[in-house]
PQR file of N, CA, C, O and H, with PARSE charges and radii, in Angstrom:
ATOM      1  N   UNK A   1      76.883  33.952 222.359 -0.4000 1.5000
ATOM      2  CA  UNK A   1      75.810  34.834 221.920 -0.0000 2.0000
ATOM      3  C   UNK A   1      74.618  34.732 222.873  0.5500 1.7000
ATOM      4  O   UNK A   1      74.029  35.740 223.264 -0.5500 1.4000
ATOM      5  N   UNK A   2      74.330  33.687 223.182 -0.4000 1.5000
ATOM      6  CA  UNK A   2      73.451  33.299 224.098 -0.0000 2.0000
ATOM      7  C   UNK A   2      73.650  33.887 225.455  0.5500 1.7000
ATOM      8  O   UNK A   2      73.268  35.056 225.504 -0.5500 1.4000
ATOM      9  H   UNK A   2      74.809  32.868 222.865  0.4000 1.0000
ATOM     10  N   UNK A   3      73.926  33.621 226.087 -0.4000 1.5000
ATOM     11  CA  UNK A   3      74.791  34.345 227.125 -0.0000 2.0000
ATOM     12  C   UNK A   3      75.075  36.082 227.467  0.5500 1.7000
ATOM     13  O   UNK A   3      75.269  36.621 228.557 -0.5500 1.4000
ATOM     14  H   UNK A   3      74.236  32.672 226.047  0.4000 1.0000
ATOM     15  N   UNK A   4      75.001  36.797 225.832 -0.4000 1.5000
ATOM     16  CA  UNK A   4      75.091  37.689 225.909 -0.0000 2.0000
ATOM     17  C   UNK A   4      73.738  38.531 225.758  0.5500 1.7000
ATOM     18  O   UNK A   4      73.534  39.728 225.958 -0.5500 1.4000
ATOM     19  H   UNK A   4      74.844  36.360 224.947  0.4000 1.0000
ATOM     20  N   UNK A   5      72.773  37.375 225.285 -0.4000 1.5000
ATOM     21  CA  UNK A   5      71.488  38.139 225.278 -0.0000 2.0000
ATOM     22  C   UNK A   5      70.887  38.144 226.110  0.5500 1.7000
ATOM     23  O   UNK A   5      70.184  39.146 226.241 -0.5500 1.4000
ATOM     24  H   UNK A   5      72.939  36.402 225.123  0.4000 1.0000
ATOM     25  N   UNK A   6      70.760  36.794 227.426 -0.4000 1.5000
ATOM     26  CA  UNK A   6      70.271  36.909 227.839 -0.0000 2.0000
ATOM     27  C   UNK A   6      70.869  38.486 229.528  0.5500 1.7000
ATOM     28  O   UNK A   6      70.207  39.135 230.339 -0.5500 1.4000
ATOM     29  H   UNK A   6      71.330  35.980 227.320  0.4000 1.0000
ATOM     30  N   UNK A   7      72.261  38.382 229.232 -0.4000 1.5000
ATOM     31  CA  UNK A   7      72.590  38.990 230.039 -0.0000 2.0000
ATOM     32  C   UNK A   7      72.171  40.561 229.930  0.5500 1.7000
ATOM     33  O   UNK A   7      72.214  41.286 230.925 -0.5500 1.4000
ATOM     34  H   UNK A   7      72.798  37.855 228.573  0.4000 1.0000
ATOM     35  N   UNK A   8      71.817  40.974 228.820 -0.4000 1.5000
ATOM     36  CA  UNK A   8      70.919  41.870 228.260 -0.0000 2.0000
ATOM     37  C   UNK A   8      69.751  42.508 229.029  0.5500 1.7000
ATOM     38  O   UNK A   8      69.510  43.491 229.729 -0.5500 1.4000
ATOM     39  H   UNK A   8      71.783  40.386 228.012  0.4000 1.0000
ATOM     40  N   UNK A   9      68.766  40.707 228.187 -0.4000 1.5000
ATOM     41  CA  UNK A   9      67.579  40.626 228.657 -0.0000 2.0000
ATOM     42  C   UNK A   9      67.354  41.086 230.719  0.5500 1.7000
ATOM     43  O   UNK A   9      66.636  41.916 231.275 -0.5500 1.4000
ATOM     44  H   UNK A   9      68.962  39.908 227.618  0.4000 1.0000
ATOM     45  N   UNK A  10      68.262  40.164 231.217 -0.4000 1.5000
ATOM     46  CA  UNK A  10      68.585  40.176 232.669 -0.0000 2.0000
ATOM     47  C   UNK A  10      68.313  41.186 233.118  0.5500 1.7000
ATOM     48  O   UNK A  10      67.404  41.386 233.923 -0.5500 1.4000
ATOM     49  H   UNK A  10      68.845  39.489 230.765  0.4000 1.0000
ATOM     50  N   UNK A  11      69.106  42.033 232.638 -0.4000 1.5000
ATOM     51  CA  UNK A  11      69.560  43.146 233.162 -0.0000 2.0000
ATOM     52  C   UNK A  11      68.889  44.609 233.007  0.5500 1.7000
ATOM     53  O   UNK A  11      69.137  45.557 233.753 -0.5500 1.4000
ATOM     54  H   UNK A  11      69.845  41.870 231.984  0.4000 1.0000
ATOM     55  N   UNK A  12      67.922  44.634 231.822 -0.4000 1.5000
ATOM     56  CA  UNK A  12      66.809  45.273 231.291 -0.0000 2.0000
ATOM     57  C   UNK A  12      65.427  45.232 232.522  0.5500 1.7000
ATOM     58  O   UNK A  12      64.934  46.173 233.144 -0.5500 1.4000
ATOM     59  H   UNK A  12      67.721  43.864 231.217  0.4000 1.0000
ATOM     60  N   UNK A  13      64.965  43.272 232.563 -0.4000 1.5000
ATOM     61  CA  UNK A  13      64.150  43.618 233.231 -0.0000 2.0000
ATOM     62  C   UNK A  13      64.377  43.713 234.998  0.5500 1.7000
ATOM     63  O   UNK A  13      63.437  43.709 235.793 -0.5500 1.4000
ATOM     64  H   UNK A  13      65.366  42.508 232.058  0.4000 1.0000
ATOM     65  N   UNK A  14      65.704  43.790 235.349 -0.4000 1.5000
ATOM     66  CA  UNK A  14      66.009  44.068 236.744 -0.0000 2.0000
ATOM     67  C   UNK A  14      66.127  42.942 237.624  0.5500 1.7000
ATOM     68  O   UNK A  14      65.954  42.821 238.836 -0.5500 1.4000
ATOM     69  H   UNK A  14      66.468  43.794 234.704  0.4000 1.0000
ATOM     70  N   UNK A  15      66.497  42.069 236.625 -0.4000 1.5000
ATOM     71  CA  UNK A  15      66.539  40.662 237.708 -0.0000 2.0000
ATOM     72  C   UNK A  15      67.963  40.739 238.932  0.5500 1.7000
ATOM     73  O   UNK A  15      69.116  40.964 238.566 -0.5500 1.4000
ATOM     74  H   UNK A  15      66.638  42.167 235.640  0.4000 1.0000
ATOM     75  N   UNK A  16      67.646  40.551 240.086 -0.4000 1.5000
ATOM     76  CA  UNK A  16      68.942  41.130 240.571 -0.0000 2.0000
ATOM     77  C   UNK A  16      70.312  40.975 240.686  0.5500 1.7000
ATOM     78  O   UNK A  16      71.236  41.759 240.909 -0.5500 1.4000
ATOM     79  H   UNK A  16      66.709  40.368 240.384  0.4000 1.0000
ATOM     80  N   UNK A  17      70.187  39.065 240.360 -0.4000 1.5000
ATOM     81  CA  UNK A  17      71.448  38.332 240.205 -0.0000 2.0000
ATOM     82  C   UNK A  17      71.254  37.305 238.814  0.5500 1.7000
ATOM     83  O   UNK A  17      70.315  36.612 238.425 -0.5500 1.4000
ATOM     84  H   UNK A  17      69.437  38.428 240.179  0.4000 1.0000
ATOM     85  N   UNK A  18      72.016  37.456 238.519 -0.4000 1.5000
ATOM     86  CA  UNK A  18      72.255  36.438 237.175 -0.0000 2.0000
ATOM     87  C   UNK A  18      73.533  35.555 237.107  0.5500 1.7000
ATOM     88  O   UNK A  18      74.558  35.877 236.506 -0.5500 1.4000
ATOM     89  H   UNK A  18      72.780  38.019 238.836  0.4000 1.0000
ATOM     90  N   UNK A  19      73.345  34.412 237.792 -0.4000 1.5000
ATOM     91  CA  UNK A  19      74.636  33.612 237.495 -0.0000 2.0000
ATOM     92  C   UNK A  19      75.040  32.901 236.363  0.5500 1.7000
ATOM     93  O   UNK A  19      74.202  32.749 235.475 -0.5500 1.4000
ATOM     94  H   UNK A  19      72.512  34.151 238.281  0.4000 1.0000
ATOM     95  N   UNK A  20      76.063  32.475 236.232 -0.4000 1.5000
ATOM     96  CA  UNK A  20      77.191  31.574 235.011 -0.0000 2.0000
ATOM     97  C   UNK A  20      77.405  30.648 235.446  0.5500 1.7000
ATOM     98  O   UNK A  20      77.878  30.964 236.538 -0.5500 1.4000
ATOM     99  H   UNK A  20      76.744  32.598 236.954  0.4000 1.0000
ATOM    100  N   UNK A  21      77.402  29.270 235.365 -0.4000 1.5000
ATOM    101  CA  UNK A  21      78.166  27.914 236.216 -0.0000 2.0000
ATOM    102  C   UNK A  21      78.410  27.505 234.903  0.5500 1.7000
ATOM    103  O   UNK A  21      77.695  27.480 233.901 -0.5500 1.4000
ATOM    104  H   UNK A  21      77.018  29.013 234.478  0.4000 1.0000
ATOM    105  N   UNK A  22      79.697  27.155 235.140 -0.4000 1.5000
ATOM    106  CA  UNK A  22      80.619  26.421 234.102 -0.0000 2.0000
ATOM    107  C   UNK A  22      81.243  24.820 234.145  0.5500 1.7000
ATOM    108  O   UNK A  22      82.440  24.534 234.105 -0.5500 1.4000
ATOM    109  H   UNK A  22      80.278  27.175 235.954  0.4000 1.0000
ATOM    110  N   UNK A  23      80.165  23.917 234.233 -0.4000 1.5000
ATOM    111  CA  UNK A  23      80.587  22.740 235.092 -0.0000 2.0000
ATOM    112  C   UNK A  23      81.731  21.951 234.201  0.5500 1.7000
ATOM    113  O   UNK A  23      82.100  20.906 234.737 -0.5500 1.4000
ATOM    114  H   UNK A  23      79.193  24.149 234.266  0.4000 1.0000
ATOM    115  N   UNK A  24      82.450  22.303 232.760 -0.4000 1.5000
ATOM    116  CA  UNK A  24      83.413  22.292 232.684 -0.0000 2.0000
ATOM    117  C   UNK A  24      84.569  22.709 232.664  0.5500 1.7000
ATOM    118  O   UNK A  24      85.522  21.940 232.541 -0.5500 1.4000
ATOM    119  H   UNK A  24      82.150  23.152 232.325  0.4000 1.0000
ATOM    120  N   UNK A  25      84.703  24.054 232.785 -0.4000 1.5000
ATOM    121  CA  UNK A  25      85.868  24.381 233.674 -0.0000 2.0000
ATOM    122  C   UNK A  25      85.600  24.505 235.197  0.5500 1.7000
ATOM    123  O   UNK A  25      86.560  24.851 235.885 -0.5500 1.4000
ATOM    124  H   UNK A  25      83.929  24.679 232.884  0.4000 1.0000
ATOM    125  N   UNK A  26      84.123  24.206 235.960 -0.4000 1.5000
ATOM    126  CA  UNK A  26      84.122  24.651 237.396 -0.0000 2.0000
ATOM    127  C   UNK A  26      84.415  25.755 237.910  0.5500 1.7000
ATOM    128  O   UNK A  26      85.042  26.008 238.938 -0.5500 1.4000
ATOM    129  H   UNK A  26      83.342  23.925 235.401  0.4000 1.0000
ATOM    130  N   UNK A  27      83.781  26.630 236.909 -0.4000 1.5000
ATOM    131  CA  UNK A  27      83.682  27.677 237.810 -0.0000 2.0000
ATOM    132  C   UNK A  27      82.535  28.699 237.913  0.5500 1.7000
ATOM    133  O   UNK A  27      81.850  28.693 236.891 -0.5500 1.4000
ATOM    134  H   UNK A  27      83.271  26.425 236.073  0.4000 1.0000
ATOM    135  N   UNK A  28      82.221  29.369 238.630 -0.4000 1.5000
ATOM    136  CA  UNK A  28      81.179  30.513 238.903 -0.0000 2.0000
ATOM    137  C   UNK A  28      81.310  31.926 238.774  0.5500 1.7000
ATOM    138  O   UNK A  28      82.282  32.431 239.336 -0.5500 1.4000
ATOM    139  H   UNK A  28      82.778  29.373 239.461  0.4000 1.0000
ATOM    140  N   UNK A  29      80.604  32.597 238.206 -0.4000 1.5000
ATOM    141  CA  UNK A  29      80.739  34.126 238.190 -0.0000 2.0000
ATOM    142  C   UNK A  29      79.155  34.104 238.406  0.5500 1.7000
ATOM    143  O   UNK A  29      78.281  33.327 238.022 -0.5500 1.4000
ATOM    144  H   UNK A  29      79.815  32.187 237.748  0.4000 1.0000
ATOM    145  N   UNK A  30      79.131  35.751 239.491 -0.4000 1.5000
ATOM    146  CA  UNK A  30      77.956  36.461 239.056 -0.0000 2.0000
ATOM    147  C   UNK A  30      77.647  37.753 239.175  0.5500 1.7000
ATOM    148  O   UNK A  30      78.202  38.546 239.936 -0.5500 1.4000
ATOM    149  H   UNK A  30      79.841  36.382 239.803  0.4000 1.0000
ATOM    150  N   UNK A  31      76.553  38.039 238.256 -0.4000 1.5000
ATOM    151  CA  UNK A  31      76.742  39.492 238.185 -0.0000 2.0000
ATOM    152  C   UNK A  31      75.641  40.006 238.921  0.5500 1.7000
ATOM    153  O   UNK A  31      74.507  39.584 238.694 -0.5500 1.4000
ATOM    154  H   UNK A  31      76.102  37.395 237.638  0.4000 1.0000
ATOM    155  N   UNK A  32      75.812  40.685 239.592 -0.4000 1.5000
ATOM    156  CA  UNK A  32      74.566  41.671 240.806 -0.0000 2.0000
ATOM    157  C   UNK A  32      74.363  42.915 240.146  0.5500 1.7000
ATOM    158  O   UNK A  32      75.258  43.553 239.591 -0.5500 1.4000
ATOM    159  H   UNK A  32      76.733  41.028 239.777  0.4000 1.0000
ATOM    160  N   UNK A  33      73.169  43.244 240.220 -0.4000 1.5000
ATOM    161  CA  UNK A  33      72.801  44.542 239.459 -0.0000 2.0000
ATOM    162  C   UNK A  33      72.745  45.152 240.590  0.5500 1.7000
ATOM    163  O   UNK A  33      72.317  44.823 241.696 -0.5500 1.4000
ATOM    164  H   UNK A  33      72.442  42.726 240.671  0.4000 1.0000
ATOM    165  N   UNK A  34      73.542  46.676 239.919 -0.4000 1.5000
ATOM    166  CA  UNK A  34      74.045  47.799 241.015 -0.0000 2.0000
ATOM    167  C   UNK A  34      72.466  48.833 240.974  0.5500 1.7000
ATOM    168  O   UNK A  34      71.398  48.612 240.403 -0.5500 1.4000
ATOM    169  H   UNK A  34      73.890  46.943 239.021  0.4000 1.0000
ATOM    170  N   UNK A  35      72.817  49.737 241.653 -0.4000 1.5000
ATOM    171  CA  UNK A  35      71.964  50.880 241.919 -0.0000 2.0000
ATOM    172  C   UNK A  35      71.514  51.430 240.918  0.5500 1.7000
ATOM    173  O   UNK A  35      70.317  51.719 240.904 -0.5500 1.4000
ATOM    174  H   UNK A  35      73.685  49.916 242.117  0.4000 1.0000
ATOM    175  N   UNK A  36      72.337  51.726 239.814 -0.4000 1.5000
ATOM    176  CA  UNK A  36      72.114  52.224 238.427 -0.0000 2.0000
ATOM    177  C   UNK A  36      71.701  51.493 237.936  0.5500 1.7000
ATOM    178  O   UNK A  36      71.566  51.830 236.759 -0.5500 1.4000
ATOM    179  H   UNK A  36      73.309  51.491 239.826  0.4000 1.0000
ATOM    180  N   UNK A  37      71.290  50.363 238.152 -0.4000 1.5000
ATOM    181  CA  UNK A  37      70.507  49.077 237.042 -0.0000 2.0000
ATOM    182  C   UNK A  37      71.683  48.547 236.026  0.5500 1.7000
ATOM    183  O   UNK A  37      71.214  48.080 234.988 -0.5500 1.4000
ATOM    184  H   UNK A  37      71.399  50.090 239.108  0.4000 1.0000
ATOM    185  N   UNK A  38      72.800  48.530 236.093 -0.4000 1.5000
ATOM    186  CA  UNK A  38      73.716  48.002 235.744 -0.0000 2.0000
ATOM    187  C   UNK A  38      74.394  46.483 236.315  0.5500 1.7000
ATOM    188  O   UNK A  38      74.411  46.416 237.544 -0.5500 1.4000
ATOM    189  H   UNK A  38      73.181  48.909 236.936  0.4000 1.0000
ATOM    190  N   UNK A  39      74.820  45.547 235.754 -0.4000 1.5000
ATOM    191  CA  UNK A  39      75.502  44.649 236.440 -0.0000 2.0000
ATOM    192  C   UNK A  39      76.871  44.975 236.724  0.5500 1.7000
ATOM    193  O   UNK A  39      77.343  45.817 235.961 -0.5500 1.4000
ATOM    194  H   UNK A  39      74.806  45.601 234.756  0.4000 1.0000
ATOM    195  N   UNK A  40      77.858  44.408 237.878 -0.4000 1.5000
ATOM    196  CA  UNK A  40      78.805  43.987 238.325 -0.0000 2.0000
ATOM    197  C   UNK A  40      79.529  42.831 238.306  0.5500 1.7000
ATOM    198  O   UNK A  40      78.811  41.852 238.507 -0.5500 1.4000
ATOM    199  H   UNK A  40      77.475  43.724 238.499  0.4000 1.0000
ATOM    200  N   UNK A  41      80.471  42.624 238.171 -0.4000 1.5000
ATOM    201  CA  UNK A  41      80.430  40.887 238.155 -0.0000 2.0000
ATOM    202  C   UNK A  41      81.577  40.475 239.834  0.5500 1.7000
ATOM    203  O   UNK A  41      82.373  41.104 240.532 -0.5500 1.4000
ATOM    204  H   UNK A  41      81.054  43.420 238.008  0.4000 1.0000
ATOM    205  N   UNK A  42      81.115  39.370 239.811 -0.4000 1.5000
ATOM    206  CA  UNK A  42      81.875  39.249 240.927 -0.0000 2.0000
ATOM    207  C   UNK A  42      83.115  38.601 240.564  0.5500 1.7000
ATOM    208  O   UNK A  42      83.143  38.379 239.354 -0.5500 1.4000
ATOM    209  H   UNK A  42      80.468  38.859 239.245  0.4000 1.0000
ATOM    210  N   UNK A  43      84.258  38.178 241.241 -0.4000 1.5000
ATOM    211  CA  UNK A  43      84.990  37.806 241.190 -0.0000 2.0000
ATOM    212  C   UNK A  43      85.149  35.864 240.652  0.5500 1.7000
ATOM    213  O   UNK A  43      84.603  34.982 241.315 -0.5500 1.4000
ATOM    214  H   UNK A  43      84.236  38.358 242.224  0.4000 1.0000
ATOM    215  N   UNK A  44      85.985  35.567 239.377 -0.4000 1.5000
ATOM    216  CA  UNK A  44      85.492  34.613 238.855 -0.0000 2.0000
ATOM    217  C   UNK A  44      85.682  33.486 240.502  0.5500 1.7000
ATOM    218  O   UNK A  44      86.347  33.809 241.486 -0.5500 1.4000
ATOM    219  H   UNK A  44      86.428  36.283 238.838  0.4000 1.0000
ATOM    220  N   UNK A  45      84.966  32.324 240.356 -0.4000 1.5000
ATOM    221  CA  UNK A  45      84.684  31.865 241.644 -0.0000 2.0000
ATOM    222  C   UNK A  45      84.984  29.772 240.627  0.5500 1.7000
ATOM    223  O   UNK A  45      84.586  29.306 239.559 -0.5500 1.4000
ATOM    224  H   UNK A  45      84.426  32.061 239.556  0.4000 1.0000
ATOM    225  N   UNK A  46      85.757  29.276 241.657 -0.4000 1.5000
ATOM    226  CA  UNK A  46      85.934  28.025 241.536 -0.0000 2.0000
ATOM    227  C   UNK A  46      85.812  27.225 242.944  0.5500 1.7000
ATOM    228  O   UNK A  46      85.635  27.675 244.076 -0.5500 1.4000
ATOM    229  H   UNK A  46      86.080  29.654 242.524  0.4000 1.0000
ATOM    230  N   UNK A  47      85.988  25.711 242.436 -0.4000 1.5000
ATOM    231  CA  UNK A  47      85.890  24.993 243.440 -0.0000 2.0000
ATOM    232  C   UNK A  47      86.968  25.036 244.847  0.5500 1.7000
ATOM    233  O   UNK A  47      88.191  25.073 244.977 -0.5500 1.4000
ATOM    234  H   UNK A  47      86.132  25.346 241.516  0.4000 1.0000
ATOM    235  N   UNK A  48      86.042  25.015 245.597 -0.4000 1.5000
ATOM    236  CA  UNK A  48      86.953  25.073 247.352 -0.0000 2.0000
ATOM    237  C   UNK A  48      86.205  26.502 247.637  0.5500 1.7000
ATOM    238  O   UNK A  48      86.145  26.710 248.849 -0.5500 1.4000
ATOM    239  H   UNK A  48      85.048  24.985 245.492  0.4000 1.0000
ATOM    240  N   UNK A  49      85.537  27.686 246.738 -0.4000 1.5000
ATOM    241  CA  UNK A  49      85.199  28.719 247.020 -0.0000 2.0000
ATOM    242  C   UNK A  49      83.581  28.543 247.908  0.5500 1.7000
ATOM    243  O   UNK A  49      83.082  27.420 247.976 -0.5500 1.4000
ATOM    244  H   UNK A  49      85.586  27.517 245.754  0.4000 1.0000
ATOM    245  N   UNK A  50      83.087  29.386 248.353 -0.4000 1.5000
ATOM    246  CA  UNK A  50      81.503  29.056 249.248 -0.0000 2.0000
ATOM    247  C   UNK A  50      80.819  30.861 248.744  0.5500 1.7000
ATOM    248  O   UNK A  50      81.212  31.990 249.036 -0.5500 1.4000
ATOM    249  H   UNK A  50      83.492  30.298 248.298  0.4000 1.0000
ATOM    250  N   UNK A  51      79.638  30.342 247.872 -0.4000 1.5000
ATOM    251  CA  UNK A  51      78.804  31.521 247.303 -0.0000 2.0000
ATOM    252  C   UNK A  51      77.887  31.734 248.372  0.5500 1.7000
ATOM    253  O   UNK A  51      77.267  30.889 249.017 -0.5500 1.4000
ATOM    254  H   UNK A  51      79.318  29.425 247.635  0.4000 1.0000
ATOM    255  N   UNK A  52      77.883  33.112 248.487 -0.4000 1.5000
ATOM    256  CA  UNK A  52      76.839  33.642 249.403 -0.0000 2.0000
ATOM    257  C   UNK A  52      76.173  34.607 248.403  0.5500 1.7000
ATOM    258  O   UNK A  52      76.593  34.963 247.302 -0.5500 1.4000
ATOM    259  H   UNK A  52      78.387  33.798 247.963  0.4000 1.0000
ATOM    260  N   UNK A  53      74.572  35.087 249.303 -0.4000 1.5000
ATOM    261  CA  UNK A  53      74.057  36.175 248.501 -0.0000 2.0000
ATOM    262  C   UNK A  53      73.298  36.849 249.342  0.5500 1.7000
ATOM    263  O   UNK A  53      72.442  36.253 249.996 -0.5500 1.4000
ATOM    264  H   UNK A  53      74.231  34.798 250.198  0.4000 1.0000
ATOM    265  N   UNK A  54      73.473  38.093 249.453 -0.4000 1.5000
ATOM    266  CA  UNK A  54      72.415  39.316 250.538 -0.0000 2.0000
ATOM    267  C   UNK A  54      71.105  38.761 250.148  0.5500 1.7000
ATOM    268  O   UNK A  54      70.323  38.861 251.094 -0.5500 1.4000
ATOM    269  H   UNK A  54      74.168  38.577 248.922  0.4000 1.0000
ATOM    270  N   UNK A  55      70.431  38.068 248.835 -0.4000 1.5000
ATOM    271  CA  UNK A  55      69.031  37.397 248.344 -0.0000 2.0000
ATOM    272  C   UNK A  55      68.656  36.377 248.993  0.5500 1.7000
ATOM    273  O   UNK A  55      67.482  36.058 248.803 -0.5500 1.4000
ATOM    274  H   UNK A  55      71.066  37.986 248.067  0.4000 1.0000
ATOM    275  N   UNK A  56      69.058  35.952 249.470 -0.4000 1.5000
ATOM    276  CA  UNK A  56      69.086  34.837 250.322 -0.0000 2.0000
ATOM    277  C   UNK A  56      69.739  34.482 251.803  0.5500 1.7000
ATOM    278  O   UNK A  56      70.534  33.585 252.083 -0.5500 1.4000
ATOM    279  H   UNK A  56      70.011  36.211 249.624  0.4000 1.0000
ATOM    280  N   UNK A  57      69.158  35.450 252.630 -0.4000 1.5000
ATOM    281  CA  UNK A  57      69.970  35.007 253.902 -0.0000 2.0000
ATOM    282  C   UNK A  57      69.840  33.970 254.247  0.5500 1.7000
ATOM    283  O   UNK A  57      68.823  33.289 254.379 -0.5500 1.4000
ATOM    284  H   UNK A  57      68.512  36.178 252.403  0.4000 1.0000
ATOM    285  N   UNK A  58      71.674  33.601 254.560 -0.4000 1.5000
ATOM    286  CA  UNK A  58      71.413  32.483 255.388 -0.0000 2.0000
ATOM    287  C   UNK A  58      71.802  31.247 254.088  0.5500 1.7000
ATOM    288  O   UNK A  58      71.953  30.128 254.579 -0.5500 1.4000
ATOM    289  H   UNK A  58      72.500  34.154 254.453  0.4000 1.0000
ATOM    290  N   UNK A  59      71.921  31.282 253.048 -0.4000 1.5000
ATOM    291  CA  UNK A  59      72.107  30.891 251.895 -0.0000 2.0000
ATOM    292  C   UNK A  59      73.440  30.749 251.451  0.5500 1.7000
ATOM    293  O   UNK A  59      74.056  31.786 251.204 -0.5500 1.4000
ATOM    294  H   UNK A  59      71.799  32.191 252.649  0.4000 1.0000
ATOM    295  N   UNK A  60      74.172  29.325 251.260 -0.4000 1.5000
ATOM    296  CA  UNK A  60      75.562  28.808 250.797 -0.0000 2.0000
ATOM    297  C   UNK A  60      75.669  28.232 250.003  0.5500 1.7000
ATOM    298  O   UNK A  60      75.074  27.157 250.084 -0.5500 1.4000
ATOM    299  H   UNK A  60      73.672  28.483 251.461  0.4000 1.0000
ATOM    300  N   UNK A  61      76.477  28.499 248.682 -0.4000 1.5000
ATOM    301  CA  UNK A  61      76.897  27.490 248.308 -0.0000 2.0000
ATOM    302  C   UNK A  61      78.205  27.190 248.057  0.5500 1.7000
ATOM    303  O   UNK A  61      79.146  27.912 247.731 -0.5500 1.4000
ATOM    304  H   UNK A  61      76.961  29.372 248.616  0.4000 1.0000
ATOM    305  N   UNK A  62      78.115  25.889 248.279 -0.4000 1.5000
ATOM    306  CA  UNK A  62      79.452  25.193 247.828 -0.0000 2.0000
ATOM    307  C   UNK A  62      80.293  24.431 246.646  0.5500 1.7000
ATOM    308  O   UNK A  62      80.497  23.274 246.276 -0.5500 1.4000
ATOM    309  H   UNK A  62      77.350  25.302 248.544  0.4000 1.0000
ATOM    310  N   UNK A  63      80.557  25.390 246.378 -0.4000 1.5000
ATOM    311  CA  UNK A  63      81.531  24.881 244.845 -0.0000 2.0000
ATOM    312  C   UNK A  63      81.798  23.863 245.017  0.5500 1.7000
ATOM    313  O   UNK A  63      81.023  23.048 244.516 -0.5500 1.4000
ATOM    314  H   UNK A  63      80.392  26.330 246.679  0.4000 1.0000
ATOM    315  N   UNK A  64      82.956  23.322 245.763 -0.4000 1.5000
ATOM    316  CA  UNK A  64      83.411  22.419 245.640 -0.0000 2.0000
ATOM    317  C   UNK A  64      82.280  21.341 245.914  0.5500 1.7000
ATOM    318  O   UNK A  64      82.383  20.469 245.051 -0.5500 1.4000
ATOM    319  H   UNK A  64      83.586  23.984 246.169  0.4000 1.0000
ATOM    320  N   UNK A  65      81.306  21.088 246.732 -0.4000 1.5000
ATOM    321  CA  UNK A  65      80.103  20.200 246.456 -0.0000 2.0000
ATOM    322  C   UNK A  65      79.635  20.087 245.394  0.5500 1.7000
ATOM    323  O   UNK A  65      79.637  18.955 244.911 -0.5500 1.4000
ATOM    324  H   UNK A  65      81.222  21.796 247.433  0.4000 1.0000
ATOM    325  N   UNK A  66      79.232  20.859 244.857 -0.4000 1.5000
ATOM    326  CA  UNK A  66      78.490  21.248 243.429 -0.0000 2.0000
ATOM    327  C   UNK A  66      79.437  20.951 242.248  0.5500 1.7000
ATOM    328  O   UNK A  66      78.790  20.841 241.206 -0.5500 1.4000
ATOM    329  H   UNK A  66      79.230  21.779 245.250  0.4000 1.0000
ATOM    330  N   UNK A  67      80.528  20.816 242.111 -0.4000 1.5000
ATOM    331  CA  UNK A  67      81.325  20.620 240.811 -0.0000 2.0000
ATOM    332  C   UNK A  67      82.052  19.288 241.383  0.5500 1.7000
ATOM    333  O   UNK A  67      82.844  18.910 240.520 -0.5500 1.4000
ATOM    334  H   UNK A  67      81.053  20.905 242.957  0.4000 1.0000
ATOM    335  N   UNK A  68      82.080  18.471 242.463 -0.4000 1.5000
ATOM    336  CA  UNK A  68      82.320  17.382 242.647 -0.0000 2.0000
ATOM    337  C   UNK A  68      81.764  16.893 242.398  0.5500 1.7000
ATOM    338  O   UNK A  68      82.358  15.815 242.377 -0.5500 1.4000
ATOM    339  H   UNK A  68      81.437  18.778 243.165  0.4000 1.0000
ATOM    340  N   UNK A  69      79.584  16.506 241.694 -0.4000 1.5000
ATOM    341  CA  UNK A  69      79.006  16.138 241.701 -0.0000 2.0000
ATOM    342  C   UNK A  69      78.884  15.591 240.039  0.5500 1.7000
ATOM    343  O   UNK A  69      78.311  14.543 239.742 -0.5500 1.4000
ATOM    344  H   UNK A  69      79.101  17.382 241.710  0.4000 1.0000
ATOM    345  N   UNK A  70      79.504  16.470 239.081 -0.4000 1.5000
ATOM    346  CA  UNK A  70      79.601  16.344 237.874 -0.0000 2.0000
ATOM    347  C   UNK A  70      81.202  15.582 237.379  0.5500 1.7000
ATOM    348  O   UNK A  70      82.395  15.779 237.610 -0.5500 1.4000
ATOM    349  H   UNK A  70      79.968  17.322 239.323  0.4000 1.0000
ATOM    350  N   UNK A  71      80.213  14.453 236.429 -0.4000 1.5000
ATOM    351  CA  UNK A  71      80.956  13.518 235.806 -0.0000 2.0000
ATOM    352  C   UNK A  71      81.265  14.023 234.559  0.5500 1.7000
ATOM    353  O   UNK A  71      80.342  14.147 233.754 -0.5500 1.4000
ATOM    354  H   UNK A  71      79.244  14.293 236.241  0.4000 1.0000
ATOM    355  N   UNK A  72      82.290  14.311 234.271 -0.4000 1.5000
ATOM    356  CA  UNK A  72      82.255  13.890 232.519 -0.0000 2.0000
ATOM    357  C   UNK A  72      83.167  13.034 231.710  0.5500 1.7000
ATOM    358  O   UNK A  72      84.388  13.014 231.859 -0.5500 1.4000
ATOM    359  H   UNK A  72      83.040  14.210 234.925  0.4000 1.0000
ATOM    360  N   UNK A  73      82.410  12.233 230.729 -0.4000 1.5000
ATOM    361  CA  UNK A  73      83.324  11.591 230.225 -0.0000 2.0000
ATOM    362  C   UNK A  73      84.813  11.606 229.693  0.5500 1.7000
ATOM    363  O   UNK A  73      85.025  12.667 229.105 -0.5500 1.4000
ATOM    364  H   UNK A  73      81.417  12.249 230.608  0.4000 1.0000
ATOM    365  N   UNK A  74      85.850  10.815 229.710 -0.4000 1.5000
ATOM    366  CA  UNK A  74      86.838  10.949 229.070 -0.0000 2.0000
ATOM    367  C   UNK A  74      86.983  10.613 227.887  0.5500 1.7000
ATOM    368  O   UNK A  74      88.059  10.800 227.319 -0.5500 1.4000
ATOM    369  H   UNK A  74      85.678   9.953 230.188  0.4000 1.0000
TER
END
């Protein structure tokens, strides 16, 4: 529910990217708002993958860094 409001909210006031990180299943989605003020989503994204963004030139990230970094208990 959460998630769905804010993706709402997001997307209302034109924020341009809105990401998801899922540090227990490890993975990434995000959604880029198109021309129409609508979001897109990108393709779901896991570890070994490298996020880029036209918002940030020059700007990487690395899944697999980033979800190697999280412990969770057994």
């Amino acid at each position: 529910k959460e998630l769905k409001n804010k993706y709402q909210v997001y997307e209302e006031a034109g924020v341009r990217e809105y990401w998801i990180i899922s540090p227990q299943d490890k993975t990434f989605l995000s959604y880029i708002l198109n021309q129409t003020g609508k979001y897109e989503p990108t393709r779901l994204m896991v570890g070994g993958d490298i996020y880029t963004t036209d918002l940030i030139p020059g700007f990487e990230l690395d899944l697999e860094e980033v979800f190697s970094t999280i412990d969770f208990p057994e």
